[in-house]
FITORKE-250231 format. One record per residue: x, y, z of N, C-alpha, C, O in turn. Coordinates in nm, 2 decimals, padded with zeros to 4 digits, m for minus. Example, Ala and Ser with C-alpha at 12.3 -4.5 7.8 and 13.67 -1.06 7.14 Angstrom:
BEGIN
<r n_X="01.32" n_Y="m00.57" n_Z="00.78" ca_X="01.23" ca_Y="m00.45" ca_Z="00.78" c_X="01.32" c_Y="m00.33" c_Z="00.78" o_X="01.42" o_Y="m00.33" o_Z="00.85"/>
<r n_X="01.28" n_Y="m00.22" n_Z="00.71" ca_X="01.37" ca_Y="m00.11" ca_Z="00.71" c_X="01.29" c_Y="00.00" c_Z="00.79" o_X="01.34" o_Y="00.11" o_Z="00.80"/>
//
This chain:
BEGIN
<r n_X="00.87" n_Y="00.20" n_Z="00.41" ca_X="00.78" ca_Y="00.25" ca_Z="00.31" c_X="00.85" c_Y="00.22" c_Z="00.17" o_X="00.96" o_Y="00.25" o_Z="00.14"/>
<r n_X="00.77" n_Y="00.17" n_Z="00.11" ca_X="00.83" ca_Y="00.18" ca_Z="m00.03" c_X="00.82" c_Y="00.29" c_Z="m00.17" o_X="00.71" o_Y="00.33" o_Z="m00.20"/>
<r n_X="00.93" n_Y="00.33" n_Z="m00.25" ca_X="00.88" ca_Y="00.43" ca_Z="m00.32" c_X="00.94" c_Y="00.33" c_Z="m00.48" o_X="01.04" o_Y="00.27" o_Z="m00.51"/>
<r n_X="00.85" n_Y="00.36" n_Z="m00.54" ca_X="00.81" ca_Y="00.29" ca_Z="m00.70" c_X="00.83" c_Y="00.39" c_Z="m00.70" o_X="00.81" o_Y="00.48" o_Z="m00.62"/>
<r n_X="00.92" n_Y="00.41" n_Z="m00.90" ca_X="00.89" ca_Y="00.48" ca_Z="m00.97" c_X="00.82" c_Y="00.52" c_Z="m01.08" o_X="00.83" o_Y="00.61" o_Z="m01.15"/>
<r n_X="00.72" n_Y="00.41" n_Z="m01.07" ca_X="00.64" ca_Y="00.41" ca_Z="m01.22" c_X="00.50" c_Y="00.35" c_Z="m01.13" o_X="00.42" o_Y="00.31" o_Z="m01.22"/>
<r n_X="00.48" n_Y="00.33" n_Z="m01.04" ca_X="00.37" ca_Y="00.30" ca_Z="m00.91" c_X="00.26" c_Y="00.19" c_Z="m00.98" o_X="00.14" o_Y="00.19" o_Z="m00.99"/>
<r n_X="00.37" n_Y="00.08" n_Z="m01.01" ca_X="00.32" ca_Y="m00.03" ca_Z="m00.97" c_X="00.29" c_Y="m00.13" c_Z="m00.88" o_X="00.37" o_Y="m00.22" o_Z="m00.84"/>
<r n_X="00.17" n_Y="m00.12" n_Z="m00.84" ca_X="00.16" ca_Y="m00.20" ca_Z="m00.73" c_X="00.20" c_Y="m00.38" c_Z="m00.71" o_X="00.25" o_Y="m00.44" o_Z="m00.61"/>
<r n_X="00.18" n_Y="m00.42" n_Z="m00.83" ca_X="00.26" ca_Y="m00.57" ca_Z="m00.82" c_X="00.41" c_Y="m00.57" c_Z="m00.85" o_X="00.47" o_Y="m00.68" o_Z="m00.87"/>
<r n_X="00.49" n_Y="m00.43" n_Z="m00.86" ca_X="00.60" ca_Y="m00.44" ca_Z="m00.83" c_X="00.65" c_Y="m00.38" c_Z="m00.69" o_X="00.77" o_Y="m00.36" o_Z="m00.66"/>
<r n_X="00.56" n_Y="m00.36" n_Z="m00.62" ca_X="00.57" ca_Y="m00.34" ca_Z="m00.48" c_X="00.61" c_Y="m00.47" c_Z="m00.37" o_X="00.71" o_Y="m00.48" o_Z="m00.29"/>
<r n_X="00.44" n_Y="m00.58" n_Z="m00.43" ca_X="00.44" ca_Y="m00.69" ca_Z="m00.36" c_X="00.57" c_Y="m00.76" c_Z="m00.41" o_X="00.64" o_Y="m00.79" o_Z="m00.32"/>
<r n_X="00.60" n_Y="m00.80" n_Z="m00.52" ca_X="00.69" ca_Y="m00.88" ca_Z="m00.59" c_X="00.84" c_Y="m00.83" c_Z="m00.47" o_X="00.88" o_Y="m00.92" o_Z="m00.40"/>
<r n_X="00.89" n_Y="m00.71" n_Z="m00.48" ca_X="00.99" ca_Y="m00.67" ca_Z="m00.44" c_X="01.00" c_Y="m00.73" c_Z="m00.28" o_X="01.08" o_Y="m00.81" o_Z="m00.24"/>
<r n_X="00.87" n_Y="m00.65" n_Z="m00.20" ca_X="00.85" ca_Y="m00.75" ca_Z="m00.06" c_X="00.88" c_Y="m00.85" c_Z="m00.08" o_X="01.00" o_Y="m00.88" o_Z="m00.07"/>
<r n_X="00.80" n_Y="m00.95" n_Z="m00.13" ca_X="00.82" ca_Y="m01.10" ca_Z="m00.12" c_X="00.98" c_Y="m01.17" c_Z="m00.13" o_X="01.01" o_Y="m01.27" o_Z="m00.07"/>
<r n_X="01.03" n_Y="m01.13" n_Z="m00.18" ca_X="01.19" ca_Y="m01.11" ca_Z="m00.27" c_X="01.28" c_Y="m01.09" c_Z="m00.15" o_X="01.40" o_Y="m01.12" o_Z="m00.16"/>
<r n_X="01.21" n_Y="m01.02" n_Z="00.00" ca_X="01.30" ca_Y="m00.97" ca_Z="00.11" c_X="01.25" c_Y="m01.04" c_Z="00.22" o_X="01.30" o_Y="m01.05" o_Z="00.33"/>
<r n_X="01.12" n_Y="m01.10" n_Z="00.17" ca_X="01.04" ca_Y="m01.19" ca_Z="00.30" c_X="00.99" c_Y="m01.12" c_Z="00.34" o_X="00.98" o_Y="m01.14" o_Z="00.46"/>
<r n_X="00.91" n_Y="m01.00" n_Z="00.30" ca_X="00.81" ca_Y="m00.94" ca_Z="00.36" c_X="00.70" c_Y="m00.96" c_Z="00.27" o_X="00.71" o_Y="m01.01" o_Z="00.16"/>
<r n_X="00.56" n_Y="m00.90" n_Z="00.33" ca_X="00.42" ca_Y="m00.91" ca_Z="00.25" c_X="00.36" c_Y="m00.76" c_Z="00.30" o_X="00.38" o_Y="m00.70" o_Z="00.40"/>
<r n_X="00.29" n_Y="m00.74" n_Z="00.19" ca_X="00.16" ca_Y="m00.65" ca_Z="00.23" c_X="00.08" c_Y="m00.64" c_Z="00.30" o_X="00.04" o_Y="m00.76" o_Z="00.31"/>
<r n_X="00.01" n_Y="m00.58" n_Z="00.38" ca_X="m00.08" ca_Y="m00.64" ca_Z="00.46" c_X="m00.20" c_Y="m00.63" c_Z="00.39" o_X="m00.25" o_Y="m00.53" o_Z="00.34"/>
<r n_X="m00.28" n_Y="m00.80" n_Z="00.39" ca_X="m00.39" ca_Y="m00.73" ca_Z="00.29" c_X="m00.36" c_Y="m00.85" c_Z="00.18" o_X="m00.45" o_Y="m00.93" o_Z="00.17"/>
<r n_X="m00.25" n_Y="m00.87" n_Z="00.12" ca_X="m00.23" ca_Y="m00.93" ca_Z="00.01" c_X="m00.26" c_Y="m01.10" c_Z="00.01" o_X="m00.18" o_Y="m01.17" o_Z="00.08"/>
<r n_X="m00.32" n_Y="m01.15" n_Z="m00.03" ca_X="m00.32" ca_Y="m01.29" ca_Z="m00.10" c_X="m00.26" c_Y="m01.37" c_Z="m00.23" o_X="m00.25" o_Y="m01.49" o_Z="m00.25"/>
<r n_X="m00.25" n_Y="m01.31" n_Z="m00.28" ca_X="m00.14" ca_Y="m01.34" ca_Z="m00.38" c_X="m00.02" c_Y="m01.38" c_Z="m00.36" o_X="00.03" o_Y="m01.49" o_Z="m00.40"/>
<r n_X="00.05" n_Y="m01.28" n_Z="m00.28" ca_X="00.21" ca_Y="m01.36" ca_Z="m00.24" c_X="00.24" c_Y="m01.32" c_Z="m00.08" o_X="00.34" o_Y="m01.25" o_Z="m00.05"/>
<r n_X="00.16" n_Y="m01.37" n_Z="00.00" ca_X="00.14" ca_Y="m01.37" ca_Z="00.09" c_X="00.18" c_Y="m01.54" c_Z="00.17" o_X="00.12" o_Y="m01.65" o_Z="00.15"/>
<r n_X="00.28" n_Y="m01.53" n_Z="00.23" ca_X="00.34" ca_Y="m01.63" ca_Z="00.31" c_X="00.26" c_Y="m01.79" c_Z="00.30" o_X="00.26" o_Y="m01.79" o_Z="00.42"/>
<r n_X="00.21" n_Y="m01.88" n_Z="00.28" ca_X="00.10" ca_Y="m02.00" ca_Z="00.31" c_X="00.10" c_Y="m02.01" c_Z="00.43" o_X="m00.02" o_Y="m02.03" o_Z="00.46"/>
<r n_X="00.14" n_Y="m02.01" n_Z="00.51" ca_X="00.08" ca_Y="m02.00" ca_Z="00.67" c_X="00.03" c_Y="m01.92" c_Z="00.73" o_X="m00.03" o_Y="m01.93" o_Z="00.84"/>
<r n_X="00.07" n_Y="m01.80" n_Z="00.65" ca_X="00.03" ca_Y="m01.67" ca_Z="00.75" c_X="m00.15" c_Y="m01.60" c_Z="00.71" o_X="m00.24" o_Y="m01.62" o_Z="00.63"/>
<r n_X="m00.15" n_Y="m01.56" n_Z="00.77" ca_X="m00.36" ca_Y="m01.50" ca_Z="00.80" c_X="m00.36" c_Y="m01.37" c_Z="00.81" o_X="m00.30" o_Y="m01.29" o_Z="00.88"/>
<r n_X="m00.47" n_Y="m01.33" n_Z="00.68" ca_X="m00.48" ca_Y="m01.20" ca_Z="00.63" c_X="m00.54" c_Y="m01.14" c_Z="00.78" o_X="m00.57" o_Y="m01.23" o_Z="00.86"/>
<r n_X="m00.56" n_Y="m01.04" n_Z="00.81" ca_X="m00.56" ca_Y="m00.94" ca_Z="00.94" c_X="m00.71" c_Y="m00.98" c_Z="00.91" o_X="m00.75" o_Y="m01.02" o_Z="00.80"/>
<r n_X="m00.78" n_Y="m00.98" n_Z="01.01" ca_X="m00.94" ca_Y="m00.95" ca_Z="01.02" c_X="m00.99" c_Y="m00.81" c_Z="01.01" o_X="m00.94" o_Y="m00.71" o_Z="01.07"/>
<r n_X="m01.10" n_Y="m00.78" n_Z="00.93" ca_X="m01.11" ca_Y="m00.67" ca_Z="00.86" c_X="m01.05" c_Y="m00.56" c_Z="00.80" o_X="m01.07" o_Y="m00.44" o_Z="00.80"/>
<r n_X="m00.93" n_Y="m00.64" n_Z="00.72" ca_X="m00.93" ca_Y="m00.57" ca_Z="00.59" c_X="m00.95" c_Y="m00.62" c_Z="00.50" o_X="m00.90" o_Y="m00.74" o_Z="00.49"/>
<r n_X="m01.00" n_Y="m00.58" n_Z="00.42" ca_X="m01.04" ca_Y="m00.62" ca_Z="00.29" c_X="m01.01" c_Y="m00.61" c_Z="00.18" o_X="m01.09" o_Y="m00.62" o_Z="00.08"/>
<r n_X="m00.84" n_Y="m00.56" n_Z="00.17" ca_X="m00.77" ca_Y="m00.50" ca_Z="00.06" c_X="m00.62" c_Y="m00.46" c_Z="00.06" o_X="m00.61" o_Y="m00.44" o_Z="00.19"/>
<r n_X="m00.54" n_Y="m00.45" n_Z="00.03" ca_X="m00.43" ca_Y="m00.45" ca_Z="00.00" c_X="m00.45" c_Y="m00.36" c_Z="00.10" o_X="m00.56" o_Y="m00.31" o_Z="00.12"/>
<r n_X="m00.31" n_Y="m00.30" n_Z="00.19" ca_X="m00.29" ca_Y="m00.23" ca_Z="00.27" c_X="m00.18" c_Y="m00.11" c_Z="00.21" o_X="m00.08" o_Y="m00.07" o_Z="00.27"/>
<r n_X="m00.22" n_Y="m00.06" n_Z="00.08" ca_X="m00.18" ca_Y="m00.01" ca_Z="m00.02" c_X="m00.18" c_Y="00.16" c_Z="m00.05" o_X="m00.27" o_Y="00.19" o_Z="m00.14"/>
<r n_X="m00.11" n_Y="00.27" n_Z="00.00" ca_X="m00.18" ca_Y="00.42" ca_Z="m00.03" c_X="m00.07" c_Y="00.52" c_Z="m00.09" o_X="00.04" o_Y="00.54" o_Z="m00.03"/>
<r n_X="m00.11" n_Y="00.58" n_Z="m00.20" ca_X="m00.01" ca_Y="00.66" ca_Z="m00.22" c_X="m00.07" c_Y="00.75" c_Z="m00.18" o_X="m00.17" o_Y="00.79" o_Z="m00.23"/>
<r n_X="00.00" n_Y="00.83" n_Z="m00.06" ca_X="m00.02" ca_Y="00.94" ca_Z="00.03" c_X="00.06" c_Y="01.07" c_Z="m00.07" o_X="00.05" o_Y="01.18" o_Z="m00.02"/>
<r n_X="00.12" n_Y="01.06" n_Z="m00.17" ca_X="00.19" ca_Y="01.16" ca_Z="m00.24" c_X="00.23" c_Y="01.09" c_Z="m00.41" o_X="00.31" o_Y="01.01" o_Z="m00.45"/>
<r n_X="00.14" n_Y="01.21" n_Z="m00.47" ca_X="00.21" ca_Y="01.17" ca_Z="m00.63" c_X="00.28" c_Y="01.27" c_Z="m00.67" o_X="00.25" o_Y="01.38" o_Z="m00.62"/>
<r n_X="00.39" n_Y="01.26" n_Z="m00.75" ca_X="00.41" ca_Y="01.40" ca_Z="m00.81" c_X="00.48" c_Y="01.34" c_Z="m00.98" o_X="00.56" o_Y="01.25" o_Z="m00.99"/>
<r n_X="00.41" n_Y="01.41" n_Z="m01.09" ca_X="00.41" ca_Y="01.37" ca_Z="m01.22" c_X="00.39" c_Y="01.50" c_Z="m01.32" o_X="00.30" o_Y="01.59" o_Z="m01.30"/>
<r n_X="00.48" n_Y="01.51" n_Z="m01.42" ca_X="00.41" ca_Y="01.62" ca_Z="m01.53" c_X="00.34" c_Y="01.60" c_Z="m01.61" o_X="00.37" o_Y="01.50" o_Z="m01.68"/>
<r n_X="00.23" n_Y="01.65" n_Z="m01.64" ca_X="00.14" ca_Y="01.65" ca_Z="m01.68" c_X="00.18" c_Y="01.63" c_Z="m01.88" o_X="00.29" o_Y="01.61" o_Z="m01.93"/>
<r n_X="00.06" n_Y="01.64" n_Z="m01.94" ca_X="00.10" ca_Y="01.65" ca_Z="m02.11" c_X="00.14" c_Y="01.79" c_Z="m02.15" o_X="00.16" o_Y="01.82" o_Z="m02.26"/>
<r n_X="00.14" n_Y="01.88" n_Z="m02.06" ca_X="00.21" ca_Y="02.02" ca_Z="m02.11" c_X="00.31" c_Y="02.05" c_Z="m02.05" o_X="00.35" o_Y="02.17" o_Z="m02.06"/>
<r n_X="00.38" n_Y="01.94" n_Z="m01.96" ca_X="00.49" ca_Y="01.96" ca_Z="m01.93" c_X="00.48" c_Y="02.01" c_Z="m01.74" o_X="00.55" o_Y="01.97" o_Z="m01.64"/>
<r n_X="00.39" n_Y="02.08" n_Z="m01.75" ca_X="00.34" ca_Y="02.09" ca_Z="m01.54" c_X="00.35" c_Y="02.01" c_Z="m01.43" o_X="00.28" o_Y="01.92" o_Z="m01.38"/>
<r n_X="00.51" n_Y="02.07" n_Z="m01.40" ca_X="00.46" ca_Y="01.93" ca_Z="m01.26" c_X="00.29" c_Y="01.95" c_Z="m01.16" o_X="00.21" o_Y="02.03" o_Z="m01.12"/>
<r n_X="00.30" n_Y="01.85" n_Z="m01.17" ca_X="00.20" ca_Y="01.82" ca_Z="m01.09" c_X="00.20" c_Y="01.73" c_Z="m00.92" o_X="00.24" o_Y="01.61" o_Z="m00.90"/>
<r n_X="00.15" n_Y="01.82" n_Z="m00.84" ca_X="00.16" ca_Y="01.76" ca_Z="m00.67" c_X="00.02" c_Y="01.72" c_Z="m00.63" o_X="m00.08" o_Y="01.80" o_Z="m00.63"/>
<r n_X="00.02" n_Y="01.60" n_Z="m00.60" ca_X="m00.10" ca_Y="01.59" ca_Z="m00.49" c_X="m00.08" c_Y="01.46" c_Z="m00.35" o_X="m00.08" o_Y="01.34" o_Z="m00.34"/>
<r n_X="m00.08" n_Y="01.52" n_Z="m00.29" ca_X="m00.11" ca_Y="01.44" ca_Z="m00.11" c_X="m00.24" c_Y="01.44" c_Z="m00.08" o_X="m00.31" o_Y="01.54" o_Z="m00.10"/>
<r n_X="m00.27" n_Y="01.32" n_Z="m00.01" ca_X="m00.38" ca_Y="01.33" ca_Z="00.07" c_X="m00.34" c_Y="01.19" c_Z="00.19" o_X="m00.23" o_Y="01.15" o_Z="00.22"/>
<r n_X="m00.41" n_Y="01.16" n_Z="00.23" ca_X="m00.44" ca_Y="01.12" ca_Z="00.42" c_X="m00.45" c_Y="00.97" c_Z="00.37" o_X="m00.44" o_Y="00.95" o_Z="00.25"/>
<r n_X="m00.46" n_Y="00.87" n_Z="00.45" ca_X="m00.48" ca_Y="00.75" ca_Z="00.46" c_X="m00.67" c_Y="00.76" c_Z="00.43" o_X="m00.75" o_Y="00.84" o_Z="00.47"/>
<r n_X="m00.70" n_Y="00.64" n_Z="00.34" ca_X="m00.86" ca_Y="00.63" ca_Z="00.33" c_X="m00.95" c_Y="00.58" c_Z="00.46" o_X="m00.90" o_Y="00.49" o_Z="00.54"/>
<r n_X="m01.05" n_Y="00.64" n_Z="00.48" ca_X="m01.10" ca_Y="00.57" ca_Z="00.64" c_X="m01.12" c_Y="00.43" c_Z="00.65" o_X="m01.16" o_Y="00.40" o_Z="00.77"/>
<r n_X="m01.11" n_Y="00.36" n_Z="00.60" ca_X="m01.11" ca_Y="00.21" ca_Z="00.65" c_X="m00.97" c_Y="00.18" c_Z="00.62" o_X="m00.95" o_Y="00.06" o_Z="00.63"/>
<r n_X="m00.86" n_Y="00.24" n_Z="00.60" ca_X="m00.75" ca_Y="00.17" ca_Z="00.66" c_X="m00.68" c_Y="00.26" c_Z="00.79" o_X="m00.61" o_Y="00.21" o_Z="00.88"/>
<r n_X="m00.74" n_Y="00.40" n_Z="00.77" ca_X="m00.71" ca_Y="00.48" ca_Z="00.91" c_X="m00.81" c_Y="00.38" c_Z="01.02" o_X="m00.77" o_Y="00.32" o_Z="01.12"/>
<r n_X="m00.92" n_Y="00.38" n_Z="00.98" ca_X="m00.95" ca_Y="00.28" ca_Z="01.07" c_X="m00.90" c_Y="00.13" c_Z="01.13" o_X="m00.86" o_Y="00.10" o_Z="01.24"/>
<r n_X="m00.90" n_Y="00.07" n_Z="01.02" ca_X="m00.79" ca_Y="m00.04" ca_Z="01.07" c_X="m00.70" c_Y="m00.03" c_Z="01.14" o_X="m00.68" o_Y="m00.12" o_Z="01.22"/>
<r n_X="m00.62" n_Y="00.09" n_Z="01.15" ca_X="m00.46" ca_Y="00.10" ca_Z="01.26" c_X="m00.53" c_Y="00.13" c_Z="01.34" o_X="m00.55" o_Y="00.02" o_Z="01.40"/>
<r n_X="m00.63" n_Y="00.25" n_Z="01.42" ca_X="m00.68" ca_Y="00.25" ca_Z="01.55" c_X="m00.73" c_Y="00.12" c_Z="01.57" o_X="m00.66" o_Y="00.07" o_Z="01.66"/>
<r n_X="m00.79" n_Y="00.06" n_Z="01.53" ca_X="m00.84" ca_Y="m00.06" ca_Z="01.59" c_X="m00.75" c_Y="m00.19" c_Z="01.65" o_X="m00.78" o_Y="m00.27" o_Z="01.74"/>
<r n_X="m00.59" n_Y="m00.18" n_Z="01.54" ca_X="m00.50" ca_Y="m00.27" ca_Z="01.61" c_X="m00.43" c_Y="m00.16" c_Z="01.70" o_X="m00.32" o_Y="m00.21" o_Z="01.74"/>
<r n_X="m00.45" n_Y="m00.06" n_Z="01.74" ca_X="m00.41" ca_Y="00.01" ca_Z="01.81" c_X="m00.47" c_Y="00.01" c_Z="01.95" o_X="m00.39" o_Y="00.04" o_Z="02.04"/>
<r n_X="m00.59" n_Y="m00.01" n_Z="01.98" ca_X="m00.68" ca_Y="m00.02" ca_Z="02.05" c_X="m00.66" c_Y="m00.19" c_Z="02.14" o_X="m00.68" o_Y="m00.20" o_Z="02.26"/>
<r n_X="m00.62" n_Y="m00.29" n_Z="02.06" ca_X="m00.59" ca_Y="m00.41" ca_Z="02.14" c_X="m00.45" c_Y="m00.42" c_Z="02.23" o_X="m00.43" o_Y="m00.53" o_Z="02.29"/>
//
């Protein structure tokens, strides 16, 4: 998993690429031989957890779940 400090996502992909890994999902710096997964249609990208202070100083927490078309996506390569 990767953790950004400042949650840039093209400093995510850039860093992957840099170790020979990719995103799943990504076209931009994604291998030339290799083939984006069938049915996804987007960066394979989720911050499951932010935490940030706000302008009055409040940390602030929030988590939530994977979005349903990428929870969906893993059952389905799960399923083959």
């Amino acid at each position: 998993s990767a953790k950004p400090k400042t949650g840039r996502t093209h400093q995510i992909r850039v860093h992957l690429q840099s170790i020979s890994r990719v995103v799943a999902g990504d076209t931009l710096y994604k291998p030339k031989k290799s083939k984006i997964p069938n049915k996804l249609d987007r960066l394979f990208l989720h911050a499951y957890f932010l935490k940030f202070k706000d302008r009055n100083g409040e940390k602030k927490e929030y988590k939530i779940g994977l979005p349903k078309n990428l929870y969906n996506f893993i059952n389905n390569l799960q399923e083959k």
